[in-house]
C-alpha positions, 0 to 999 in steps of 0.5 A: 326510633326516630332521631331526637335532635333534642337529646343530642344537643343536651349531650353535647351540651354536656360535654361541652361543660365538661370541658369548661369544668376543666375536664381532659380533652380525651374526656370530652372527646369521648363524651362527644363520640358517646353522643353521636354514637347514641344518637346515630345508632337510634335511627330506623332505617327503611327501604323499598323492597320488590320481589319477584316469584317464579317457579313450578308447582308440582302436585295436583293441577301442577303448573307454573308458578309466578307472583309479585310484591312490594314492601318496605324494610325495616332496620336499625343501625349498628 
């Protein structure tokens, strides 16, 4: 997923207010880290892939074997 901005400026926000409410800096700490934690694990991570194929087929007609490709790979952050 996209990282939305957004959301983690209303989190901050937030923990921020705690601290003016008067609550503990540990609670404002923790209620920023929950907000960069959120916020940075939600991004998609991608990256090119190349793959090279070589090797013997075996059966009828054996002979070698070669082949390409590209692509793109998808993940997230944990």
């Amino acid at each position: 997923m996209p990282l939305l901005k957004a959301t983690l400026e209303t989190q901050i926000k937030g923990a921020l207010q705690l601290g003016s409410s008067g609550a503990s800096q540990e609670d404002v700490a923790r209620s920023l880290a929950n907000a960069i934690h959120t916020y940075v694990s939600a991004a998609d991570v991608t990256t090119p892939l190349t793959t090279v194929v070589t090797g013997t087929f075996v059966g009828t007609g054996a002979g070698p074997v070669t082949g390409s490709g590209t692509g793109v790979g998808k993940g997230t952050l944990s």
